[in-house]
Structure formats: C-alpha cells, structure tokens
DRENKOLKE-589621 format. One record per atom (N, C-alpha, C): z, x, y; residue in one letter. Coordinates in Angstrom, 1 decimal. Atoms other than C-alpha are relative to their C-alpha. Example, Ala and Ser with C-alpha at 12.3 -4.5 7.8 and 13.67 -1.06 7.14 Angstrom:
2
      w      u      v r
    0.0    0.9   -1.2 A
    7.8   12.3   -4.5 A
    0.0    0.9    1.2 A
    0.0   -0.9   -1.1 S
    7.1   13.7   -1.1 S
    0.8   -0.8    1.1 S
***
This chain:
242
      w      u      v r
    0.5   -1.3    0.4 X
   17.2   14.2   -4.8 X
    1.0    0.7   -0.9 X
   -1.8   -1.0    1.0 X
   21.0   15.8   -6.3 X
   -0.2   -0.9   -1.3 X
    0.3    0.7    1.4 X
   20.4   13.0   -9.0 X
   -1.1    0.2   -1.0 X
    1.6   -0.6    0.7 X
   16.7   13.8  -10.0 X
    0.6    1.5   -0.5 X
   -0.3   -1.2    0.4 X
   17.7   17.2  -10.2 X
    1.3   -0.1   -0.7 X
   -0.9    0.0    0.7 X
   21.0   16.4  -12.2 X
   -0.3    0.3   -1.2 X
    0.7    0.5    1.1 X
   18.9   14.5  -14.5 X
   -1.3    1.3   -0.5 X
    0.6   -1.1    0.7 X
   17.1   17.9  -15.6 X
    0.8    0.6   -1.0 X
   -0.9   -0.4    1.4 X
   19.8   18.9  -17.5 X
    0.2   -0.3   -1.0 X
   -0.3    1.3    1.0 X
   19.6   15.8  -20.0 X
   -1.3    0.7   -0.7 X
    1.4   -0.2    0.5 X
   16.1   17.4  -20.5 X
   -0.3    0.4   -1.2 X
   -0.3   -0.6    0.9 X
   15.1   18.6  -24.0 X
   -1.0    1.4    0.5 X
    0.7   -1.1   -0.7 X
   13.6   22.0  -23.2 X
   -1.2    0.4   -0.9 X
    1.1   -0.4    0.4 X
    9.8   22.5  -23.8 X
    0.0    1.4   -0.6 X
    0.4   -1.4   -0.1 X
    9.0   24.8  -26.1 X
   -0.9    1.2    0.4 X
    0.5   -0.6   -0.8 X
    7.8   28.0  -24.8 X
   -1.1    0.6   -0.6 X
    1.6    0.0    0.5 X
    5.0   28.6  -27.3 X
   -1.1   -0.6    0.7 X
    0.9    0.6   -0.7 X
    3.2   26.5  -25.5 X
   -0.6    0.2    1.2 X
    0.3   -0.6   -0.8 X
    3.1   28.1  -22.4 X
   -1.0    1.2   -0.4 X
    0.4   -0.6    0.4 X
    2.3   30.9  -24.4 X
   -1.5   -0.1   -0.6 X
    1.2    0.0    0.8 X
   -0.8   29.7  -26.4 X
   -0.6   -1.4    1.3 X
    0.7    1.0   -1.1 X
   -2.8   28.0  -23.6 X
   -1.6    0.2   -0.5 X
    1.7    0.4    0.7 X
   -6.3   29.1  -25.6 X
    0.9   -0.9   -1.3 X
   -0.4    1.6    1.0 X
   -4.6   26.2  -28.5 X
   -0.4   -0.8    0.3 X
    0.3    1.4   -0.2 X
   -5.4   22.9  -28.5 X
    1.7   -0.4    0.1 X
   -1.0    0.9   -0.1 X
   -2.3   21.4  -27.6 X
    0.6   -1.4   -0.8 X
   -0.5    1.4    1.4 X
   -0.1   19.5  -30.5 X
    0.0   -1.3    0.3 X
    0.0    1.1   -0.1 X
   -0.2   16.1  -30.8 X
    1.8   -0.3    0.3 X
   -1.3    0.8    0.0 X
    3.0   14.1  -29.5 X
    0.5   -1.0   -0.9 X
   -0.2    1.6    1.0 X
    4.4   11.9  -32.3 X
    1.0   -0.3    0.2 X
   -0.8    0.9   -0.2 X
    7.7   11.4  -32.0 X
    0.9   -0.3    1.6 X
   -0.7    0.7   -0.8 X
   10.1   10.1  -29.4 X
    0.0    1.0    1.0 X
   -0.9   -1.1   -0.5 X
   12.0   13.2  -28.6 X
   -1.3    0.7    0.3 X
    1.2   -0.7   -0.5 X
    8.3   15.1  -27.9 X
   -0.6   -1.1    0.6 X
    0.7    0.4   -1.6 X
    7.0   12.3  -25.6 X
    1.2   -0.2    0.9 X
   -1.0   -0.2   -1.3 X
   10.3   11.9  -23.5 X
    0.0    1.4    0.4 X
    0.1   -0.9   -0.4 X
   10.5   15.6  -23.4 X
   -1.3    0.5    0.7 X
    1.8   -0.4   -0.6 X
    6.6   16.0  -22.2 X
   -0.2   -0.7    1.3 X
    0.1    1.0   -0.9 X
    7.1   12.8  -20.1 X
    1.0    0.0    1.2 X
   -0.9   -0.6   -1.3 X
   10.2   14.2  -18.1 X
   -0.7    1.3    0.6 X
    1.2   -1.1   -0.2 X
    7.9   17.5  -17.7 X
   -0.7   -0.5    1.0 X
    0.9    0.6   -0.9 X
    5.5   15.3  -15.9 X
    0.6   -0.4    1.2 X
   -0.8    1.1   -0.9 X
    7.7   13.6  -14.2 X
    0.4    1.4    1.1 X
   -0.8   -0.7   -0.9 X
    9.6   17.0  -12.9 X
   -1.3    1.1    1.0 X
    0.9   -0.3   -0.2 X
    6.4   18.7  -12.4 X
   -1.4   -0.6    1.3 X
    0.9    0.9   -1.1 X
    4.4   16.0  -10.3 X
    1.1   -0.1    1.4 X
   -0.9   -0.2   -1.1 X
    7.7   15.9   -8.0 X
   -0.1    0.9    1.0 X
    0.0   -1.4   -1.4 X
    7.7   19.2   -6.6 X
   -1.3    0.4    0.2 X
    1.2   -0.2   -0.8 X
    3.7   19.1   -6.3 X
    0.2   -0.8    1.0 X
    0.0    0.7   -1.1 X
    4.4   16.5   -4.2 X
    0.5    0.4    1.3 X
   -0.7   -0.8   -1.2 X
    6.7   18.2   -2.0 X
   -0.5    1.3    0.5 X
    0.2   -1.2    0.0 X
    4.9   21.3   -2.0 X
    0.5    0.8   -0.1 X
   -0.9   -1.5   -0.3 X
    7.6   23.8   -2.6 X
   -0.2    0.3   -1.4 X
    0.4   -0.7    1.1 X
    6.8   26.6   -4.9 X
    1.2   -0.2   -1.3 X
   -0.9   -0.2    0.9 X
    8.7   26.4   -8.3 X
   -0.4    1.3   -1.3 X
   -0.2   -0.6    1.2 X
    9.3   28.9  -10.6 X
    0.2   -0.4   -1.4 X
   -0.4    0.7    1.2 X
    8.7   27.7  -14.0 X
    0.7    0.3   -0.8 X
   -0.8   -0.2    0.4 X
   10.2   30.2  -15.7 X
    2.0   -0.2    0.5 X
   -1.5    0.2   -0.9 X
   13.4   30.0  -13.6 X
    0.7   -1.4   -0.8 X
   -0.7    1.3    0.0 X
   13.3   26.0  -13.9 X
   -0.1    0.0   -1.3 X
   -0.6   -0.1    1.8 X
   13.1   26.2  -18.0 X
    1.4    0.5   -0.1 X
   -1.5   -1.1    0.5 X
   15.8   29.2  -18.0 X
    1.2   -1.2    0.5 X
   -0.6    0.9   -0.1 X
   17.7   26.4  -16.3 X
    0.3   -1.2   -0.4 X
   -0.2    0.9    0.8 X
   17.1   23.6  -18.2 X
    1.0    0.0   -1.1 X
   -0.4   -1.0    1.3 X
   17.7   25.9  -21.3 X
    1.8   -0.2    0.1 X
   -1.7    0.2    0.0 X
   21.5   26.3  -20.1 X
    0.4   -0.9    0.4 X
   -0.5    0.9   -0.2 X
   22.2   23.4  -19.1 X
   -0.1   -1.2   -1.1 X
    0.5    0.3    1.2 X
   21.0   21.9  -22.3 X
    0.9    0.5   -1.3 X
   -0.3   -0.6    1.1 X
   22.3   24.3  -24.6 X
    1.3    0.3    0.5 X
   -1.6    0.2   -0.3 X
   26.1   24.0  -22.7 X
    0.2    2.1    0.1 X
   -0.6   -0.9   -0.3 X
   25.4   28.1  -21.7 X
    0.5    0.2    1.4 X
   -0.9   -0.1   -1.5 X
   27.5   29.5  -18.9 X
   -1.7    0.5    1.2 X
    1.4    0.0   -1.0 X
   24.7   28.9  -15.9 X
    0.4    1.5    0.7 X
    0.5   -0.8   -0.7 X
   23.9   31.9  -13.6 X
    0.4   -0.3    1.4 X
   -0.7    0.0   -1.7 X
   24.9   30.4  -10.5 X
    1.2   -1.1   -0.4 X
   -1.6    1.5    0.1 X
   28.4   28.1   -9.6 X
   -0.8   -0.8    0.0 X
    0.1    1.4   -0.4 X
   28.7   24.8   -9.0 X
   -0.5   -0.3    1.7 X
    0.6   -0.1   -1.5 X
   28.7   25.7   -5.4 X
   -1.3    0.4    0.4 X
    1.3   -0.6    0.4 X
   26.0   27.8   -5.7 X
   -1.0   -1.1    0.0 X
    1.3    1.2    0.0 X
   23.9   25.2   -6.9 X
   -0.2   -1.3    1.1 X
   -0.1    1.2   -1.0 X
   25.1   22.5   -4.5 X
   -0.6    0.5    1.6 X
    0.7   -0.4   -1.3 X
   24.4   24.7   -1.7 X
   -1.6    0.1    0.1 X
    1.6   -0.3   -0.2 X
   20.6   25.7   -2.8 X
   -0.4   -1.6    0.1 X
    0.3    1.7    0.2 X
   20.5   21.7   -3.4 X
    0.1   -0.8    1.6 X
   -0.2    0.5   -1.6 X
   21.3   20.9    0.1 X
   -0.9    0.3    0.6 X
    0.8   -1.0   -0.4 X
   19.3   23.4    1.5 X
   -1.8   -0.9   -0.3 X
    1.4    0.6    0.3 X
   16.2   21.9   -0.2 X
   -0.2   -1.6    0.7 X
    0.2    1.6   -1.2 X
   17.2   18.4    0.9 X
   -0.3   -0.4    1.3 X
    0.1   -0.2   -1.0 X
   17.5   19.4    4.1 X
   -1.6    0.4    0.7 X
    1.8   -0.7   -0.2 X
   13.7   21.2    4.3 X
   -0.9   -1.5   -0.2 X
    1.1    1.0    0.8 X
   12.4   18.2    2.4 X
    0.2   -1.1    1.4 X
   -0.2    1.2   -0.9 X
   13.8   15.7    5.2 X
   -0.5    0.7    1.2 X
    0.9   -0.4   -1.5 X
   12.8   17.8    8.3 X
   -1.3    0.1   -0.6 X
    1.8   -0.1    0.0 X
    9.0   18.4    6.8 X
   -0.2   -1.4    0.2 X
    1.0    1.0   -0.1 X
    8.8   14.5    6.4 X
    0.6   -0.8    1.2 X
    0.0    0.5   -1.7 X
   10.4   14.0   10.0 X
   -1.1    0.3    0.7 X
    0.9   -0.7   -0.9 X
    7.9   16.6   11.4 X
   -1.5   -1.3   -0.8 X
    1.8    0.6    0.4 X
    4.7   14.7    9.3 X
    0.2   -1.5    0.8 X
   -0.1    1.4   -0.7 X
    6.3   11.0   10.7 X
   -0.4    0.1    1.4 X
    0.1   -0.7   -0.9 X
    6.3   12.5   13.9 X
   -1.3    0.2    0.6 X
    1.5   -0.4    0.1 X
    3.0   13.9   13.9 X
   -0.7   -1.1    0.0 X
    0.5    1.1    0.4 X
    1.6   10.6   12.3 X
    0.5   -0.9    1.4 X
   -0.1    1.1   -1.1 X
    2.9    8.3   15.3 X
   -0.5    0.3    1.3 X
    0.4   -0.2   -1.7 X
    2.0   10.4   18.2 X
   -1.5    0.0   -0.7 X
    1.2    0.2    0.2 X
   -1.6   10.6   16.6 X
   -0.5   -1.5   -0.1 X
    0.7    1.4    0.0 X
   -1.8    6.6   15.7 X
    0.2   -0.3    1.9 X
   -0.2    0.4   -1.7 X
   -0.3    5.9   19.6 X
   -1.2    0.2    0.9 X
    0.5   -0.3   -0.3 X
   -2.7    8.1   20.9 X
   -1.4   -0.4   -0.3 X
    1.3    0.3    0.6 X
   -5.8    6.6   19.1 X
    0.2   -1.5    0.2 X
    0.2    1.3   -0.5 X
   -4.3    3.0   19.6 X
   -0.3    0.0    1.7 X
    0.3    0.2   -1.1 X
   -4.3    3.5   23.3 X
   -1.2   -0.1    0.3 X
    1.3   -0.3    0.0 X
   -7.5    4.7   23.3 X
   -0.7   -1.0   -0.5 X
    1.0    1.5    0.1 X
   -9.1    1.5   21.6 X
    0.7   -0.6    0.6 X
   -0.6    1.0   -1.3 X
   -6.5   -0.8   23.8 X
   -1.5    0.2    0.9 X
    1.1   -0.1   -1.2 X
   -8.6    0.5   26.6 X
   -1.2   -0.3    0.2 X
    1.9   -0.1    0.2 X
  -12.4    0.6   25.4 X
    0.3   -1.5   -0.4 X
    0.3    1.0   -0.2 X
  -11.9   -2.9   24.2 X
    0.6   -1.0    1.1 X
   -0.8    1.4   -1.7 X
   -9.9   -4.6   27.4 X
   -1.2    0.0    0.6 X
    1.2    0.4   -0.4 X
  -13.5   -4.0   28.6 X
   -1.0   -0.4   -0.6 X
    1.1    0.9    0.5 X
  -15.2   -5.9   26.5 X
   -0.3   -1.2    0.2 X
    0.2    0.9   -0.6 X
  -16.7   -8.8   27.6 X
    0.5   -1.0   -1.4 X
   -0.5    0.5    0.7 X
  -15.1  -11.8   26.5 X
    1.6    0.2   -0.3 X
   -1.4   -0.3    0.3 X
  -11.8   -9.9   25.8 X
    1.3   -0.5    1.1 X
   -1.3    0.2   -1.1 X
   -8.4  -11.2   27.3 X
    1.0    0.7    0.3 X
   -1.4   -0.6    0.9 X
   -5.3   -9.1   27.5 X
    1.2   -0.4    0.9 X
   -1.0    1.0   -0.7 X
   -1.8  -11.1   28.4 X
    0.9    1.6    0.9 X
   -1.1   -0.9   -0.4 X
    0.9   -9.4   30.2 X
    0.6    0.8   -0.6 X
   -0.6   -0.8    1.1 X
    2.5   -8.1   26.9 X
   -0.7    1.4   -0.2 X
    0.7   -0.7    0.9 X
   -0.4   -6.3   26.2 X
   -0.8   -0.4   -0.9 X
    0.3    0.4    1.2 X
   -1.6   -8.3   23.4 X
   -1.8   -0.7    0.8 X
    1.4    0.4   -0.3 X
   -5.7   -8.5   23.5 X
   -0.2   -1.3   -0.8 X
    0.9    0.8    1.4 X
   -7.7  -11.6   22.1 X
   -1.5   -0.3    0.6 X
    1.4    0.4   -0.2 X
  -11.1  -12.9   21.9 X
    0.0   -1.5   -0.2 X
    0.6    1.0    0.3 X
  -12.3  -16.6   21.7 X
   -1.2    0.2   -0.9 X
    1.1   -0.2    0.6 X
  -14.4  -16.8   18.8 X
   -0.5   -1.5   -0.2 X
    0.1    1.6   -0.2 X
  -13.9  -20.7   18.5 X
    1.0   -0.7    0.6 X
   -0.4    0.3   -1.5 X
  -12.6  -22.8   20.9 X
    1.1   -2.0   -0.7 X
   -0.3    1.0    1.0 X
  -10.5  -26.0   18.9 X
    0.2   -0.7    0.9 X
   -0.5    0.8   -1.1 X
   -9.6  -29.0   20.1 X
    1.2   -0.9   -0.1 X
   -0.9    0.6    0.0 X
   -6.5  -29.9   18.6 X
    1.5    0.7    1.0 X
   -1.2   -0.8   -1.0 X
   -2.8  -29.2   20.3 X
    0.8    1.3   -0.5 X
   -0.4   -1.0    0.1 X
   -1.2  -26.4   20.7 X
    1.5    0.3   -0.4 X
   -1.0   -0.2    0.9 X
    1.7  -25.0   18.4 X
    1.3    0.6    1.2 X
   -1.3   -1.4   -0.4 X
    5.4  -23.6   20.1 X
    0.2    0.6   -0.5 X
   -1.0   -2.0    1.0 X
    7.4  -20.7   19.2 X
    0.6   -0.5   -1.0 X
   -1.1    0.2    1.0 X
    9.3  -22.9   16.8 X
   -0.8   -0.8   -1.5 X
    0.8    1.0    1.1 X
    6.5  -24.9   14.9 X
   -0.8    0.9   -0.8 X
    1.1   -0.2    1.5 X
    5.2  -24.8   11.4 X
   -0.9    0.5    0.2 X
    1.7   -0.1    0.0 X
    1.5  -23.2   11.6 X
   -0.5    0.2   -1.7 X
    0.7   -0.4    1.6 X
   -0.8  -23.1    8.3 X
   -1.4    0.8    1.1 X
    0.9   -0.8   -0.4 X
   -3.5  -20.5    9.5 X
   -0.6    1.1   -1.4 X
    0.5   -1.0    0.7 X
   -6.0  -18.1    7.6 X
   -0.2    1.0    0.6 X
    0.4   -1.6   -0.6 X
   -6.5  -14.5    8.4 X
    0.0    1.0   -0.4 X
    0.2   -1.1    0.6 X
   -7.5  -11.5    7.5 X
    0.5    1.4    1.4 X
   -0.4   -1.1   -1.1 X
   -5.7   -8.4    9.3 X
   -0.7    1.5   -0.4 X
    0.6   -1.8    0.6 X
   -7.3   -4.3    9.3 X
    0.6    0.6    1.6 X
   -0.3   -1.1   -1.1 X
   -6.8   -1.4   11.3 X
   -1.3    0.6    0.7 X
    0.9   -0.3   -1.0 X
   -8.5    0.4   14.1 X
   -1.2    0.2   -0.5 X
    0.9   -0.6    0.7 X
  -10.6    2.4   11.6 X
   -0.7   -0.9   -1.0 X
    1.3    1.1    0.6 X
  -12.3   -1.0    9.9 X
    1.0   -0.3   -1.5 X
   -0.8    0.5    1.0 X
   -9.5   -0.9    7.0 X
    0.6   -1.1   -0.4 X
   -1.0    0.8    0.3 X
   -8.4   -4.1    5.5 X
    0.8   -0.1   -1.1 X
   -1.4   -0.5    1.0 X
   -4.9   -4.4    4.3 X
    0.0   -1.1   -0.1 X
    0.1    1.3    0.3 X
   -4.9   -8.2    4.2 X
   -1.2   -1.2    0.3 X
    0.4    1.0   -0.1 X
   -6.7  -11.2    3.5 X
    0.0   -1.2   -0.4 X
   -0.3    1.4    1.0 X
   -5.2  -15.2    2.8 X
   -1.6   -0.1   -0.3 X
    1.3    0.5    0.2 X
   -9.2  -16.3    2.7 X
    0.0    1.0   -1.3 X
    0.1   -0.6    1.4 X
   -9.4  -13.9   -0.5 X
    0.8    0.1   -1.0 X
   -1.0    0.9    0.6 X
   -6.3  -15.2   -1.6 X
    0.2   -1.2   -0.8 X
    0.6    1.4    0.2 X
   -7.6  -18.7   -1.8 X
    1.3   -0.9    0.6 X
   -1.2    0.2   -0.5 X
   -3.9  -19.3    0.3 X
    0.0   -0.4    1.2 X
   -0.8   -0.4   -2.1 X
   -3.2  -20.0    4.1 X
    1.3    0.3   -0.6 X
   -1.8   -0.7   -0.3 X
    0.1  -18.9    5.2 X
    0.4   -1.1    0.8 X
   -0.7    0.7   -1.2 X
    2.5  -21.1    6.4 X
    1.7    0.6    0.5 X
   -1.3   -1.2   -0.6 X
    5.2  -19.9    8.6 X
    0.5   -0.5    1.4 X
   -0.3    0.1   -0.8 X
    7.2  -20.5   11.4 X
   -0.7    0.8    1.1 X
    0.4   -1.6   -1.2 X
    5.4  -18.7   14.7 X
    1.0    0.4    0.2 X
   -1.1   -1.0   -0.7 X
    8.5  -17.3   15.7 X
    0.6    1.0   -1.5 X
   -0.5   -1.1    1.2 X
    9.3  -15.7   12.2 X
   -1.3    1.1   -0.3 X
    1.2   -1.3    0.2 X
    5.7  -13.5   12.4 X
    0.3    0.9    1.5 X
    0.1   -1.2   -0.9 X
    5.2  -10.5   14.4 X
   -0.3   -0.5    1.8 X
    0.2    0.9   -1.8 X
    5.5  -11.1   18.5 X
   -1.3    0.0    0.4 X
    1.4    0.5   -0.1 X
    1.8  -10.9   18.9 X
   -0.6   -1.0   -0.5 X
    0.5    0.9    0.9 X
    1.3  -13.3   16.3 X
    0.5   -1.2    1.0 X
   -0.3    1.6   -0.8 X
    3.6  -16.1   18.2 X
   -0.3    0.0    0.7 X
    0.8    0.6   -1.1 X
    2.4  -15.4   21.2 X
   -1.2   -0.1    0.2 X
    1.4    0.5    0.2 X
   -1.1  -15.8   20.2 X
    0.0   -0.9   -0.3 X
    0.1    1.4    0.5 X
   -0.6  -18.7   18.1 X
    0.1   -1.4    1.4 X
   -0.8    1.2   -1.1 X
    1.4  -20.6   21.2 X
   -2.1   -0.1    1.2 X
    1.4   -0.4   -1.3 X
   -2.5  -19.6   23.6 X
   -1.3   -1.1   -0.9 X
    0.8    0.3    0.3 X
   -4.5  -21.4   20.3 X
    0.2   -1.4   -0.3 X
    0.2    2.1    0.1 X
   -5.5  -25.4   20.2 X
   -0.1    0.4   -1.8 X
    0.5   -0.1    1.0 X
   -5.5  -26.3   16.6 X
   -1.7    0.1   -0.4 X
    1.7   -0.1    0.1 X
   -9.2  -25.5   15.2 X
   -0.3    1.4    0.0 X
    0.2   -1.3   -0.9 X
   -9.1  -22.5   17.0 X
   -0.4    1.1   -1.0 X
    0.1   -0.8    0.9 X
  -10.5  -19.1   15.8 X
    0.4    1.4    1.2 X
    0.2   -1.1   -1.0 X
   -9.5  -16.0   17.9 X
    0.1    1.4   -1.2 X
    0.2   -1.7    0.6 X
   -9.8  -12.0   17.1 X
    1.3    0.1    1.0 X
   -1.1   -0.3   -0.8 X
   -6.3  -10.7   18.0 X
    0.2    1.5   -0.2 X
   -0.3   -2.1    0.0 X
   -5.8   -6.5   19.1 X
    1.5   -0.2    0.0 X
   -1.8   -0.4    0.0 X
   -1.9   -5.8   18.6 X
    0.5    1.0    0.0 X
   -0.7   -1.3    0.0 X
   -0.4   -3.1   20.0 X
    0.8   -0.2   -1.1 X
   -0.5   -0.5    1.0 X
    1.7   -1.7   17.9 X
    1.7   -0.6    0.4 X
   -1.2   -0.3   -0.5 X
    4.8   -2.4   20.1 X
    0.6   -1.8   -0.5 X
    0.2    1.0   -0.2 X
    3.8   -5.9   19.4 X
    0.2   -0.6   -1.5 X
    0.1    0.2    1.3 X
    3.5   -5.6   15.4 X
    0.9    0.4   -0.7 X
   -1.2   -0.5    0.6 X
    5.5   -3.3   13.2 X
    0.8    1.5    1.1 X
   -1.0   -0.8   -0.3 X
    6.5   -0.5   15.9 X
   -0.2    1.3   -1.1 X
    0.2   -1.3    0.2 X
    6.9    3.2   15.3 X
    0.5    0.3   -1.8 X
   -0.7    0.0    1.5 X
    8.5    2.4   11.7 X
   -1.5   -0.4   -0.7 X
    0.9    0.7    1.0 X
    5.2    0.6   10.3 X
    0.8   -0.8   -0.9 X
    0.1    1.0    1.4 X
    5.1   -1.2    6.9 X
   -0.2    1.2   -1.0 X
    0.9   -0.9    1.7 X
    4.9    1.9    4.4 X
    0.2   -1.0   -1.0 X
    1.9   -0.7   -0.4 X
    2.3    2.0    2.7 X
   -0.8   -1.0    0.2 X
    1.5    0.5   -0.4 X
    0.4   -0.7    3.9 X
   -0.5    0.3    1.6 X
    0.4    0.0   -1.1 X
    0.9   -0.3    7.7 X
    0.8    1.9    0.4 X
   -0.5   -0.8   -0.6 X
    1.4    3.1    9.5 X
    0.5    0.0    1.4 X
   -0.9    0.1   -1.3 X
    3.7    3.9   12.9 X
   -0.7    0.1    0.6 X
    0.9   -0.1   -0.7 X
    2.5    3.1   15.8 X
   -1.5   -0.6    0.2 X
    2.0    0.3   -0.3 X
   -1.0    1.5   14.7 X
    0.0   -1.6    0.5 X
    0.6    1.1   -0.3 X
   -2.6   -1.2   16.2 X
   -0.7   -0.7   -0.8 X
    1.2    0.8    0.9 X
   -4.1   -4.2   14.6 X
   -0.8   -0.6    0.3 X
    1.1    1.0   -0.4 X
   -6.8   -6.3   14.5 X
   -0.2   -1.0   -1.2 X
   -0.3    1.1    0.6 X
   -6.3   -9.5   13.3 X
   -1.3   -1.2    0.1 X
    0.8    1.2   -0.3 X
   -9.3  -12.6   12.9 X
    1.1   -1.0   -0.4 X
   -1.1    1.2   -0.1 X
   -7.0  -15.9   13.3 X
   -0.7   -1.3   -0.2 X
    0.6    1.6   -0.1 X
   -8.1  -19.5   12.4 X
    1.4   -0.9   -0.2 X
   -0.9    0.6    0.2 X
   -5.2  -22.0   13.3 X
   -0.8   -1.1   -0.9 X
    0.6    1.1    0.9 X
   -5.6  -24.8   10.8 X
    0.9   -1.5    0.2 X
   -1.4    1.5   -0.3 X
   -2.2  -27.3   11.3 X
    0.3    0.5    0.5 X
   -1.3    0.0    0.1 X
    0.5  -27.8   12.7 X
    0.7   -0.8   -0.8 X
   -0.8    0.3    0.9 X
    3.1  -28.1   10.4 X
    1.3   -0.6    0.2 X
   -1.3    0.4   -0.5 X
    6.2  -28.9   11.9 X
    1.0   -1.9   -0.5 X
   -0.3    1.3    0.3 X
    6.5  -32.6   10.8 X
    0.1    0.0   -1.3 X
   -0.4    0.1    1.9 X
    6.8  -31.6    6.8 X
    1.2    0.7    0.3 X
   -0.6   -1.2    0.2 X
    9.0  -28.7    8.0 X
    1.3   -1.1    0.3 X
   -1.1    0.3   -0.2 X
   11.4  -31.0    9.5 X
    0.6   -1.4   -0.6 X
   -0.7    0.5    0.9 X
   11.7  -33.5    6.6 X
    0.3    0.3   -0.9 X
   -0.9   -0.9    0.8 X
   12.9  -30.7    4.5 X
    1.5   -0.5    0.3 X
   -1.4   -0.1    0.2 X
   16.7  -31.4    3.8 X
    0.5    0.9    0.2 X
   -0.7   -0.8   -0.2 X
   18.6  -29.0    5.3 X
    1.2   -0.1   -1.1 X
   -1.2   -0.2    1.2 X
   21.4  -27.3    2.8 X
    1.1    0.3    0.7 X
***
C-alpha cells in the first residue's frame, strides 16, 4: 500500500482543464507522457473504488502537484506516514471482517448440504466426513495413499459452479493420492480401478478456511465427479531418482 501510494508522486499531474471542461470531447492521447499520465490515473482511481474509501480529488491532484513539482507538501513526513498507516490498518480490518463474514456463511451453507445429502439414497459418508456416491462400480485394484493415479474429473461448488474440468482439458491428471487434497486420497484408496464415484468434501477435507483465492472460497465444500482410470505407480517408480 506505502509503495502504491509512494509511486503517486512519480505521477505527471493531469491537467486540470479537463476536469473543468467535462461538456468537451476529451483530447486524444498521442504521446507517451499523456498515456502513462492517463494510465496511472486509472490505475490510482480504480484502486480506491475498489476499496471504497472516499477520495478527494482535488486534495489527491493538490498532492501529486507538490510532490511532482518538489513544493514544500502541507503535511510532514510523519504526518503522512501516520494517515498511511491508519488507512492500512482500516483496509486490513474491512477485509478481515468480509473473510470472516464469507467463511461463517460458506460453513454454514456447507453444513447444511453435508446433511440434506447424507440422506440421499445411495450416498455414503466415512468417518472423516467425506460423502460419496457409486455411480460405477470398476473392477480393477485399488490404488494406496502412495500410488500414481491417472483419473478425470470435473470439480464445482455447492451452488452448481464449475471451477474445473481435465475432460475439457482433453488431460487426466496424474498425481500421487497422497499429494491431492485428504478427501481426494481417501476416496481414491475406497475406488477399484474403472471406478466412477460423485465425491461431497467438506471443506476441512479440501482447502480449509483459507480456500484457493479466486477459484475456491473458505470453508466451501465440493463436489467432485471422479473416474479412476490407472494406476500408475509402476512408470512412477522407474523414474530415476536425482
């Protein structure tokens, strides 16, 4: 944040005609120095919509202005380091309170489908927690915690969202079960090769109250379709170790 906001001072300062004549058509940008100056604009402008906190434009020009043009600023060094804290400080507790917010509402909404589907016919759920379904039933052997799997799958969220899919890839995934998410190995270890199962994953089970920003949020549960396809373990282990 103290860096972004350093880097305003480097700024060249928009002229203020432009503010002024808002019935104009707005000049064309030709050279360099008028799109880096337009293009840091954007840049300082889209920041603090982001954050929501009100900016004074005049203020934040008047500041550019002297810090640009080497006049003696209006506030210290302190001065500014303190308002600069102060902001950082607001900005980090709003996006504690919104993380916060966001995990007690996915928890709250994973439990709630945990439950409605543990009674669905068909559905299993182990001791961990971890739901699945039999959708096909294989007949080859079943993988450990340490072996190779090649598997396809497409993962989404409670709400029907998918955030992944190898089959639209045109990929399987190969991977140690024990280097995927604890639901994942200990589903894999439950499926014969062949196999197709539907896997629910708590959250405790997947990525946990941190998620995957932005593809996974805290706390959510997934829902995974699984097709084991190999085991792999017998290429994996005539790899030459380094």
């Amino acid at each position: 944040m103290k860096k972004r906001i350093a880097a305003l001072a480097l700024t060249l300062l928009l002229p203020t005609a432009l503010y002024a004549q808002e019935a104009r058509q707005a000049p064309k940008l030709a050279t360099f120095q008028e799109k880096l100056s337009y293009a840091t604009g954007l840049d300082i402008g889209g920041y603090f919509k982001e954050t929501g906190e009100e900016i004074q434009l005049e203020n934040l020009t008047r500041g550019l202005s002297d810090a640009y043009t080497g006049k003696t600023p209006a506030m210290s060094k302190e001065e500014v380091g303190q308002v600069l804290q102060e902001f950082a400080e607001k900005m980090q507790a709003k996006q504690v309170a919104q993380l916060t917010a966001l995990q007690e509402k996915n928890a709250t909404a994973g439990k709630a489908f945990l439950d409605k589907n543990a009674k669905k016919k068909g559905v299993v759920t182990t001791k961990t927690g971890l739901q699945y379904e039999v959708q096909k039933e294989g007949t080859g052997p079943k993988p450990g915690p340490n072996d190779v799997v090649k598997f396809n799958y497409t993962g989404s969220t409670i709400d029907g969202k998918e955030f992944d899919n190898s089959i639209k890839r045109g990929t399987p995934l190969t991977m140690p079960a024990s280097q995927l998410i604890p639901g994942w190995t200990e589903a894999l270890q439950l499926m014969p090769v062949g196999s197709k199962y539907r896997l629910v994953v708590p959250s405790d089970l997947a990525y946990g109250e941190s998620g995957l920003p932005p593809v996974i949020e805290p706390n959510a549960v997934l829902i995974f379709d699984v097709e084991l396809l190999s085991i792999e373990t017998a290429k994996a282990d005539a790899t030459p170790k380094k």
